[in-house]
C-alpha positions as CSV (number, residue, x, y, z in Angstrom):
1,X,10.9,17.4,-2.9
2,X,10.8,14.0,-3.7
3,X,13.1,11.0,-1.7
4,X,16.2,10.9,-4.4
5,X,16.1,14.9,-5.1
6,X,16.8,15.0,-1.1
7,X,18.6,12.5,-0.7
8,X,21.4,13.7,-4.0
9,X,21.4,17.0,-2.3
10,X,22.2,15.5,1.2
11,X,25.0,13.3,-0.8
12,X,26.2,16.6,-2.3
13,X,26.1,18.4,0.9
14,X,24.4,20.8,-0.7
15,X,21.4,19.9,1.8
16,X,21.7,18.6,5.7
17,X,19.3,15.6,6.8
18,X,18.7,18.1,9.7
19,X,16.8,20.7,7.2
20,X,14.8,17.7,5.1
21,X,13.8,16.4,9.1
22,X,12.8,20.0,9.7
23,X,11.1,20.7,6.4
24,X,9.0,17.5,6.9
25,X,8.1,18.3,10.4
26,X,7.0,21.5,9.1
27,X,4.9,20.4,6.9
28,X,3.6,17.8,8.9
29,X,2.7,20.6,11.8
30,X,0.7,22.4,9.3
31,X,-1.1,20.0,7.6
32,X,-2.0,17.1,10.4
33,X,-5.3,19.1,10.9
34,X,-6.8,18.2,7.8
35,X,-5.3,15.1,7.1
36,X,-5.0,13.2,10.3
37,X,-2.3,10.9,8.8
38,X,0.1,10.3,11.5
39,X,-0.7,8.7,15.4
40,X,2.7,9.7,16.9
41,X,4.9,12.5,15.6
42,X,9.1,11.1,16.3
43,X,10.5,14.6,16.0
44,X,13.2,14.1,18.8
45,X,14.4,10.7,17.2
46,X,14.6,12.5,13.7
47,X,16.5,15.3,14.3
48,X,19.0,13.0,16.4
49,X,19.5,10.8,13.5
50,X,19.3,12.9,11.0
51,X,22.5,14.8,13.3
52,X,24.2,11.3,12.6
53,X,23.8,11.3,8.7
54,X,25.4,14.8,8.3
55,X,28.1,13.5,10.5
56,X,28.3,10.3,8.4
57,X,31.7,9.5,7.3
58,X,30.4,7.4,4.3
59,X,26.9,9.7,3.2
60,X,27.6,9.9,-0.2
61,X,26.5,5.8,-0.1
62,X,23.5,6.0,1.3
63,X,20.9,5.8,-1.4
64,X,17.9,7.1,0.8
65,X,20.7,9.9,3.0
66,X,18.2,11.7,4.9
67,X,15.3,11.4,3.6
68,X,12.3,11.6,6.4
69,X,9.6,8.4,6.2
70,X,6.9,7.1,8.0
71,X,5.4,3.7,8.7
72,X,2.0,2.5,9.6
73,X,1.7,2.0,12.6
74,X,1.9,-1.9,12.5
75,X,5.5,-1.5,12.1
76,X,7.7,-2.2,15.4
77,X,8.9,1.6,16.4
78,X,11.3,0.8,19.4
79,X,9.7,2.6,22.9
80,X,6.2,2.8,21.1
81,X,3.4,0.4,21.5
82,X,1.9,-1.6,18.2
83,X,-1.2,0.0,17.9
84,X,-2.6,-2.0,14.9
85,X,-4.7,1.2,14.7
86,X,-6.3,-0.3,17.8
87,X,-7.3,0.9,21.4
88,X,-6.9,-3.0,23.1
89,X,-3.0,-2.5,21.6
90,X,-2.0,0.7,23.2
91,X,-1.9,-1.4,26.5
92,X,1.0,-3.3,25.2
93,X,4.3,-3.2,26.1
94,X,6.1,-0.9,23.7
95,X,8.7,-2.8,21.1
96,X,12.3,-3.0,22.4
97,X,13.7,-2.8,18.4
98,X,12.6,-1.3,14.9
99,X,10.7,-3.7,12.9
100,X,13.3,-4.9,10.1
101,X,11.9,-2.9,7.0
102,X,12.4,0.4,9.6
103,X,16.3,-1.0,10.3
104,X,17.0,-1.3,6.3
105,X,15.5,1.9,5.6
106,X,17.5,3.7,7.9
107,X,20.2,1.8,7.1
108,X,20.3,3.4,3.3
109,X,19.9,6.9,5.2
110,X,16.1,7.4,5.3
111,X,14.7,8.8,8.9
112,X,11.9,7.6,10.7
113,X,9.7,11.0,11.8
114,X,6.3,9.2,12.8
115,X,3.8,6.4,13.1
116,X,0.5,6.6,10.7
117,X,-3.0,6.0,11.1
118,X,-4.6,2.9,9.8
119,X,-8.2,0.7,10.2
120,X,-8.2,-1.3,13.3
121,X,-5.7,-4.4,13.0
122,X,-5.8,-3.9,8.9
123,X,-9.1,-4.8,8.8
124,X,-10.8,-2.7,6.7
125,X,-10.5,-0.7,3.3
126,X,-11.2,3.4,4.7
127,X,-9.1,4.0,7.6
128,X,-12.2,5.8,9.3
129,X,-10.6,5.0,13.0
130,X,-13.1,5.2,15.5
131,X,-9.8,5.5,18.1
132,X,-7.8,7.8,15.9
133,X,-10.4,9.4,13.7
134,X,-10.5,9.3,9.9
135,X,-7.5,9.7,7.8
136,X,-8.9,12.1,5.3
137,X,-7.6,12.6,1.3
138,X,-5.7,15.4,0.9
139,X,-7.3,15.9,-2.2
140,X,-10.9,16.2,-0.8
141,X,-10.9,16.4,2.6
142,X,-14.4,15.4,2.9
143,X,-13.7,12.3,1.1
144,X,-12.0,8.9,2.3
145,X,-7.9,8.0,2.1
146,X,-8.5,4.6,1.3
147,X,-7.3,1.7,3.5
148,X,-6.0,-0.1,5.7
149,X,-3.0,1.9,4.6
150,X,-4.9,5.3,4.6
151,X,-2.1,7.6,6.9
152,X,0.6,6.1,4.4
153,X,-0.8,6.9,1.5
154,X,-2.5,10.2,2.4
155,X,1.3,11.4,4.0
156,X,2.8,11.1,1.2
157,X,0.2,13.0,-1.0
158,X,0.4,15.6,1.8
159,X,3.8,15.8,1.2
160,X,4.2,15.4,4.5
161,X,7.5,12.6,3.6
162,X,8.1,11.2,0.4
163,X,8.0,7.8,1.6
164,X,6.0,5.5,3.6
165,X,5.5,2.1,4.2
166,X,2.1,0.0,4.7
167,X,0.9,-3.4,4.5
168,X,-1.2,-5.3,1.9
169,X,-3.9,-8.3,2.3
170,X,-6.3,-7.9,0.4
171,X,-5.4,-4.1,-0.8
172,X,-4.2,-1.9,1.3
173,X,-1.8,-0.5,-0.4
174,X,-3.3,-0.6,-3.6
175,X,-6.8,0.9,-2.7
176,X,-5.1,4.3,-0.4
177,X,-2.8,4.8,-3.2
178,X,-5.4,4.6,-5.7
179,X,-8.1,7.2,-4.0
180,X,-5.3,9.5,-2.8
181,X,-3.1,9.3,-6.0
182,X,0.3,8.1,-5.3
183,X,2.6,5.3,-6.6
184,X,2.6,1.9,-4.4
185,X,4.0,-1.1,-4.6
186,X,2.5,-4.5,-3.0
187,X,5.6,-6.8,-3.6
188,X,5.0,-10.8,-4.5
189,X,4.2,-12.2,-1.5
190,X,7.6,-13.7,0.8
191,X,9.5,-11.2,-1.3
192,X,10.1,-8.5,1.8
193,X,10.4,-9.7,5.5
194,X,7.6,-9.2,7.7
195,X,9.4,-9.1,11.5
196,X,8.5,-6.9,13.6
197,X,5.2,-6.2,12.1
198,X,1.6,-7.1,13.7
199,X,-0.1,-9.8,11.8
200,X,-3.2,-9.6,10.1
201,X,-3.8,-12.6,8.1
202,X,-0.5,-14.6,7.6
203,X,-1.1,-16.0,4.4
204,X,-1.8,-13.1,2.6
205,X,0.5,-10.5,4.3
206,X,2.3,-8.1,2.2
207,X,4.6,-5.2,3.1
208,X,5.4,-2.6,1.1
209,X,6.5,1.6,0.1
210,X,4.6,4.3,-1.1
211,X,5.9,7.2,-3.2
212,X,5.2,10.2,-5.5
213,X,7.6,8.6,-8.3
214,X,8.9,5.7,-9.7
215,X,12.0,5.8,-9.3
216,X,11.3,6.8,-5.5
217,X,9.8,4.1,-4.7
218,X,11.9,1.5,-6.5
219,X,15.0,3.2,-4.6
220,X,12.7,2.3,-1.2
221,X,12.5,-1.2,-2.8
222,X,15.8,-1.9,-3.6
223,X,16.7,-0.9,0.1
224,X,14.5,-3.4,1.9
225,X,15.0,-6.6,-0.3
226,X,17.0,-9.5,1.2
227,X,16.7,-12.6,2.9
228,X,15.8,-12.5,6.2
229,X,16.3,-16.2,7.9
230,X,14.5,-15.7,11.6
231,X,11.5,-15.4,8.9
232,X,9.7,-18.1,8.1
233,X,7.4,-16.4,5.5
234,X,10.2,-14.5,3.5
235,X,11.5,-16.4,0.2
236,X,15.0,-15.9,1.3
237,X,15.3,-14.9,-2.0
238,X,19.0,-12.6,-2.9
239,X,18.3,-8.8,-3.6
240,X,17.3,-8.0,-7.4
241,X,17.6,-4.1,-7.8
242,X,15.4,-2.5,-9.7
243,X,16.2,1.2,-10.0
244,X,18.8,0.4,-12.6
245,X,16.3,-1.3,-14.9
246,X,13.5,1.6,-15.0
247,X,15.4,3.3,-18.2
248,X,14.1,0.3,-20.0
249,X,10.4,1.4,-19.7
250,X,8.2,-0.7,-21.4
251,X,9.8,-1.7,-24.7
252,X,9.4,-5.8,-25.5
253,X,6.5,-6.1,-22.7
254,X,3.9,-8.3,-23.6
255,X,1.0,-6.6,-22.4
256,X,-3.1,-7.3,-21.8
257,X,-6.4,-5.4,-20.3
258,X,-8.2,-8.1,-17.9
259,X,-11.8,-7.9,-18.7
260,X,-14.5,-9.8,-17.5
261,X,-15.4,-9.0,-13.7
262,X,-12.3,-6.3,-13.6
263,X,-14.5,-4.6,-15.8
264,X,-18.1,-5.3,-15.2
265,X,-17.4,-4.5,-11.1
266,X,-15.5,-1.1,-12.3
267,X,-17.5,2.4,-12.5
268,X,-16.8,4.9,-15.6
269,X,-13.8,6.4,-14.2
270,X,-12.0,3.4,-13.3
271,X,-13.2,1.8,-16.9
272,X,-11.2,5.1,-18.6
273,X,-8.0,5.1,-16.8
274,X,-7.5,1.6,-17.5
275,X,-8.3,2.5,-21.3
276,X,-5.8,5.6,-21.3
277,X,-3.0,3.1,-19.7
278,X,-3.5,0.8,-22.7
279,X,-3.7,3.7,-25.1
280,X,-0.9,5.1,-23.9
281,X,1.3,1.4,-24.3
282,X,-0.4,0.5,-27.4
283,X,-2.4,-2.4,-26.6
284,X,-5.7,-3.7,-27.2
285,X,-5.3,-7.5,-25.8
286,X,-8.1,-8.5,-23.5
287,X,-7.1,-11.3,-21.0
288,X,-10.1,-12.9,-19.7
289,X,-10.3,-14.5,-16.7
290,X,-12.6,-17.4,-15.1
291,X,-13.9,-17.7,-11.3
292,X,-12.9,-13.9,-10.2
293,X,-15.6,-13.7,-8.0
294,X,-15.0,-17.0,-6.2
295,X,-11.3,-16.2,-6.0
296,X,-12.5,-12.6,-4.0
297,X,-14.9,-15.0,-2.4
298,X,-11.9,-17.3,-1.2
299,X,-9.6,-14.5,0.0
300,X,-12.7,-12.8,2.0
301,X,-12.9,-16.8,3.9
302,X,-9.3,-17.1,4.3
303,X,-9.1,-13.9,5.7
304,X,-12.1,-14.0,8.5
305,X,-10.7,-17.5,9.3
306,X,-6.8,-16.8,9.7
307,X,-7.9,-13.3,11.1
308,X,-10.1,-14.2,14.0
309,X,-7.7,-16.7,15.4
310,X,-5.1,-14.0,16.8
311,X,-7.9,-12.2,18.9
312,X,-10.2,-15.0,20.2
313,X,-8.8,-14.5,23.3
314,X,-9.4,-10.4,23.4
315,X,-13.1,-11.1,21.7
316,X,-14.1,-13.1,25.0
317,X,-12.5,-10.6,27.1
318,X,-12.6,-6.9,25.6
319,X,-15.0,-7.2,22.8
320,X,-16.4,-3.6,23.9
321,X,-13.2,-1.9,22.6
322,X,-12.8,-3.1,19.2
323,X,-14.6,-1.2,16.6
324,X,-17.8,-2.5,16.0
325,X,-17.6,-3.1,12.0
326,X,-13.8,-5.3,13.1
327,X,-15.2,-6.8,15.8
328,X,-18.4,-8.1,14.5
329,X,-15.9,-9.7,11.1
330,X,-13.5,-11.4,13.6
331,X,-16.5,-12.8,15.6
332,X,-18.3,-14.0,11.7
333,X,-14.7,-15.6,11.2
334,X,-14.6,-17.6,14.2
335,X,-17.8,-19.5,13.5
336,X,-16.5,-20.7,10.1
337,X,-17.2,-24.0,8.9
338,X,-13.6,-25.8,8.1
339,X,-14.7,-27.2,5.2
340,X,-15.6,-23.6,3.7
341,X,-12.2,-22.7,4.6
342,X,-10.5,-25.9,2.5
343,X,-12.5,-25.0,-0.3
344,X,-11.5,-21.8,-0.4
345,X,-7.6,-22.6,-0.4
346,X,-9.4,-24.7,-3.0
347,X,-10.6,-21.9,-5.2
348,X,-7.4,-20.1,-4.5
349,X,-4.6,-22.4,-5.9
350,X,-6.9,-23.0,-8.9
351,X,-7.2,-18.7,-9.7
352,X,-3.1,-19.1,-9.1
353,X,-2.7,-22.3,-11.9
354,X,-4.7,-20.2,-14.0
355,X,-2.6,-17.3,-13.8
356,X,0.1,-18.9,-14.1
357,X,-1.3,-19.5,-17.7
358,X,-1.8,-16.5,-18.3
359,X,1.6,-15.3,-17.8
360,X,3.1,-17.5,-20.1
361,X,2.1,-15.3,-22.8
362,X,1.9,-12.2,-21.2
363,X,4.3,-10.1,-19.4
364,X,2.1,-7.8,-17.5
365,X,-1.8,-7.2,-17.1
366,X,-3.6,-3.9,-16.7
367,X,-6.1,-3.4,-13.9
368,X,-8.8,-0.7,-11.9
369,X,-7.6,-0.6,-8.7
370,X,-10.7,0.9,-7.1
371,X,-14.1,0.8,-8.6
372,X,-14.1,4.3,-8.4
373,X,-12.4,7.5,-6.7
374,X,-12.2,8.1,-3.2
375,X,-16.7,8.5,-1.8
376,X,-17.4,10.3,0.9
377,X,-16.8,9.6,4.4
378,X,-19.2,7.7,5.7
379,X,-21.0,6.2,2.6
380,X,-22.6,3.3,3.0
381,X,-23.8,2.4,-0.7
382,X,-22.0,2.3,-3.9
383,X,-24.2,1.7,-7.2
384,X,-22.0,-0.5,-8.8
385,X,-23.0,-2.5,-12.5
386,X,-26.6,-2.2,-11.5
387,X,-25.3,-3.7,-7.8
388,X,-26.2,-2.1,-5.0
389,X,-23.1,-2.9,-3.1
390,X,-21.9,-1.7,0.7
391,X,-19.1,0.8,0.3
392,X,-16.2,-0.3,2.4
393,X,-15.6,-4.1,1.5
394,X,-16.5,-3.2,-2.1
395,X,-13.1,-0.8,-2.2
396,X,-11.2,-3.8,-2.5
397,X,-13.7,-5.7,-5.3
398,X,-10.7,-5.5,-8.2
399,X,-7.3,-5.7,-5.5
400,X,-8.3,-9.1,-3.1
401,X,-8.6,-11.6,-6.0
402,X,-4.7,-10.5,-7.2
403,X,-3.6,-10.2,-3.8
404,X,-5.4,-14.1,-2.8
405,X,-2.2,-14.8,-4.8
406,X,0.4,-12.7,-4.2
407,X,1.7,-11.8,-7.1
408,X,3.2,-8.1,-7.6
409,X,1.5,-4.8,-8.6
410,X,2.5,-1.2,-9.0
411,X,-0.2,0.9,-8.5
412,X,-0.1,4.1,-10.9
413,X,-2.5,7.2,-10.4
414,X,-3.9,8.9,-12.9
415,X,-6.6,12.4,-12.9
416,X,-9.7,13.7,-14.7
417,X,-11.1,10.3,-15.3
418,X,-14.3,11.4,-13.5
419,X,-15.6,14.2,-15.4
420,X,-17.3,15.5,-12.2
421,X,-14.5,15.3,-10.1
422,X,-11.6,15.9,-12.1
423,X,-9.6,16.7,-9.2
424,X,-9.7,13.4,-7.6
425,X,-7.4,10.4,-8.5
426,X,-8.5,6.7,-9.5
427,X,-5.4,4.0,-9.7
428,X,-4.3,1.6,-12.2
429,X,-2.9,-1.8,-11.1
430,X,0.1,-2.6,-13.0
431,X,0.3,-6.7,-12.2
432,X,3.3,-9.2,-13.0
433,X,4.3,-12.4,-12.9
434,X,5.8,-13.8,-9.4
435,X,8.9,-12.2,-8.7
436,X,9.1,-9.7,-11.5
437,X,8.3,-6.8,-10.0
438,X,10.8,-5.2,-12.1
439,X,8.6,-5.0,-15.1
440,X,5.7,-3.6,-13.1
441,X,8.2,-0.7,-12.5
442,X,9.2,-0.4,-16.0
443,X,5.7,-0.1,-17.3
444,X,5.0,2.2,-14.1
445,X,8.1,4.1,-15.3
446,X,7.0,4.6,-18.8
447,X,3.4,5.7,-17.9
448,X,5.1,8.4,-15.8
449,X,7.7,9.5,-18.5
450,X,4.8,9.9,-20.2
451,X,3.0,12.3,-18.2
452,X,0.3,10.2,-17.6
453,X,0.5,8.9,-14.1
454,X,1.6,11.4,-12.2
455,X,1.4,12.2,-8.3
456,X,1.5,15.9,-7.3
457,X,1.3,17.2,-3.6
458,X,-2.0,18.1,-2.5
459,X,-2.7,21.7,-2.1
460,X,-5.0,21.2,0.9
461,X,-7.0,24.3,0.1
């Protein structure tokens, strides 16, 4: 079932919390040995609160009543440790509170059952966790989830919980929930409060849900907008709901294809899902854009820089227990020049002028969010434009210059782009102005009414 089908049943009373906790734990039981989403399973904490909701005096205003969720496990989870999908973290002194996002999710009624699996300290585009193994896709089991956010995006295409949250940097959200084919949201950067989650790079931070609908994850949305002021990086910015403003689809939207680099760095199957999502709103504008590759080239500097700052001090000490591949990024970070670093903040404000631009005649632009579906664990190689490009950094080739500057982007999943493997997903990034993430959601919304993006459980055959 999906989060609002549970959670109008729980309303109703038709449905406890304490059977959607037990149906999810279920699930999760039988499918966590091919998936390897989840690092610690909450099942005492979920059944206790979800014994609260059935109790509550007040359930039938809960917008999320009972329905189970996850979170990466950067998120705060009071008694646990912030593993950061690290072995250096699980030495730390486990959080005394729920990371903010957690408390306003539970707030509207949801219930936390577990922590997911993730690359070391968000640094990476696979989750292949040398400390927690692979997160695999539920739709090919041999193949990769995507990453950093691979456990939240694989969970929910388990359906293992509706909902989960991750993080976004340079496109974590966007690359899991393209390769495992579910809805995700990165939200314009300040726009959700980041307390009570570890860092990665603090600049280009983004938190944000995953879901198998629309309207799913705009509910999950709604509920963790607000102004939050012991946060210096949040906007402060009042709640705008969005749930309310999906019936409008996509009529009046100004719409565009970027070309240029987000099509000459895409493969065939990401080049025809784009096309169908155009088809399929009836456009044929091409938005070109200037100095992509620089802008990628600017977020992969800001990020080794910023990065390798937070864990100087574990480098010297315990540089034997950080993966290898992290490890050997933080220590490249550390020995950057300042000036390249200017430059690219440079580069960066220049890409974010000239989007800007852009959006002044255009509501939305139209995306790949992978170059192609979900490779094989462990490939090293990707044949990309004639390129012979390395495999993991090269996931993120059409998500890190959008995310450089934080703007907003749905990611929408679509199937049988790749003729042979029709059975995987490939993503669509659905990219607004600052602050409008509402009319990512429409167009999202109208795609899905349409039967085109679409995000069914896996059947983990």
């Amino acid at each position: 079932m999906n989060a609002l089908a549970i959670a109008q049943q729980v309303r109703a009373g038709t449905m406890t919390a304490a059977a959607a906790v037990e149906q999810s734990l279920a699930r999760i039981t039988t499918t966590e040995p091919k998936v390897n989403a989840f690092t610690a399973v909450l099942a005492e904490r979920a059944l206790k609160r979800a014994g609260q909701i059935d109790k509550h005096t007040r359930r039938a205003e809960l917008s999320l009543a009972g329905v189970p969720f996850a979170v990466k496990n950067l998120f705060d989870i009071a008694g646990l440790p912030t593993l950061a999908g690290s072995k250096i973290e699980r030495d730390a002194a486990p959080a005394s509170r729920d990371a903010l996002l957690v408390r306003r999710m539970e707030a509207a009624g949801a219930i936390l059952v577990g922590a997911l699996n993730m690359d070391e300290y968000a640094y990476g585009f696979t989750t292949e966790n040398t400390h927690y193994g692979p997160t695999r896709n539920p739709h090919d089991p041999a193949r990769i989830s995507g990453g950093s956010s691979g456990g939240s995006a694989a969970a929910v295409a388990a359906g293992q919980v509706p909902l989960t949250l991750g993080s976004d940097t340079n496109g974590s959200i966007r690359v899991p929930s393209s390769l495992c084919g579910v809805f995700g949201l990165k939200p314009t950067y300040g726009r959700l409060p980041r307390l009570g989650s570890y860092p990665f790079v603090a600049s280009l931070d983004h938190l944000g849900p995953f879901a198998r609908s629309v309207a799913d994850l705009a509910f999950a949305y709604d509920a963790m907008q607000g102004p939050a002021p012991d946060d210096p990086a949040c906007a402060q910015r009042p709640p705008e709901p969005t749930r309310d403003l999906l019936e409008r689809r996509a009529d009046g939207l100004r719409i565009a294809v970027l070309g240029g680099w987000f099509r000459e760095m895409a493969m065939p199957e990401a080049l025809a899902a784009v096309d169908a999502v155009a088809q399929a709103l009836g456009t044929t504008r091409l938005v070109e854009l200037h100095d992509v590759d620089r802008a990628r080239a600017a977020a992969f500097l800001i990020t080794n820089a910023e990065s390798s700052t937070l864990h100087l001090a574990d480098l010297k000490q315990r540089a034997q227990d950080f993966e290898p591949l992290s490890r050997d990024r933080f220590l490249a970070g550390a020995l950057l020049p300042a000036a390249w670093v200017v430059q690219a903040q440079r580069v960066r404000h220049a890409f974010a002028r000239q989007l800007a631009r852009a959006f002044e005649t255009v509501d939305v632009l139209l995306a790949p969010a992978t170059p192609c579906v979900a490779p094989v664990i462990g490939t090293e190689w990707l044949e990309i434009n004639g390129q012979r490009l390395p495999s993991r950094p090269s996931m993120g080739l059409l998500t890190q210059p959008i995310s450089c500057i934080g703007l907003p982007v749905v990611t929408v999943p679509l199937w049988g782009c790749n003729p042979a493997a029709p059975h995987l997903p490939i993503g669509v990034q659905v990219i607004a102005a600052p602050w409008r993430e509402d009319l990512a959601l429409r167009v999202a919304a109208e795609l899905e009414a349409q039967g085109l993006a679409t995000a069914p459980v896996a059947a983990l055959n």
